[in-house]
Each structure stands twice: as C-alpha cells, then as structure tokens.
C-alpha positions in Angstrom: 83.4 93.1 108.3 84.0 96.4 106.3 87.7 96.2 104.6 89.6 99.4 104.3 88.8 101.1 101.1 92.0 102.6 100.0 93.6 102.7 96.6 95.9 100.4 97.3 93.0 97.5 99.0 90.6 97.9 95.5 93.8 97.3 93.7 94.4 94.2 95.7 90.8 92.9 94.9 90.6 93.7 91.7 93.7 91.7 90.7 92.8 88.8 93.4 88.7 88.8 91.1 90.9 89.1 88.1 93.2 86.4 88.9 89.8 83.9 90.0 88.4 84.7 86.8 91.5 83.7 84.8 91.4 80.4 86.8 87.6 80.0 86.6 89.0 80.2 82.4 90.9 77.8 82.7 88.7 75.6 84.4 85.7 76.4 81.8 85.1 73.7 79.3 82.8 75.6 76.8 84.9 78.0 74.5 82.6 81.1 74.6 82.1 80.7 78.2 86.2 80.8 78.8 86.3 83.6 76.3 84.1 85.8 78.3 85.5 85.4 81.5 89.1 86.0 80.2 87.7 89.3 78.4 86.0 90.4 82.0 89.3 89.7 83.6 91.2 91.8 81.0 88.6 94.5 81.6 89.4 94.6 85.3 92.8 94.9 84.7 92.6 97.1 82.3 90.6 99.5 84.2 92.5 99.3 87.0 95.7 100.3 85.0 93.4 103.3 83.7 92.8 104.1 87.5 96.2 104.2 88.3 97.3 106.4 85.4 94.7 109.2 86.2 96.6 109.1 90.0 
C-alpha cells in the first residue's frame, strides 16, 4: 500500500515515530538507552519544524 506523500502525510508520520519513540522512553529501563531515543525524537521534531519554516 503506497500512502500519499504530501507535506502534510510526512508531517503526520513523523510526529506519530516521534510520539512512539517518546513512549518507547518512557518504557526504557536503562538511562542512556531512554536518553537516546528522546534525543532521536527531539531530532524528528526538530527537523520537521525546520521543514516547515523553509515552506
């Protein structure tokens, strides 16, 4: 199944990974490992915002 790939739809994902990664976090029991996936999930939001700026 190919999903539309419009602006708005990678938004969508990117903030839906984001938001599992965040969770995944919270779920993580060893510090550096909850670190890391709350710094990857700040990075996809943060590029996203970047992406949005430059439209």
């Amino acid at each position: 199944m190919n999903l539309p790939d419009t602006p708005l739809e990678r938004s969508r994902r990117t903030r839906e990974r984001a938001d599992e990664l965040g969770r995944a976090a919270d779920r993580a029991t060893d510090p550096e490992h909850r670190q890391r996936l709350r710094e990857k999930a700040r990075r996809l939001l943060g590029e996203e915002l970047e992406g949005q700026e430059g439209s």
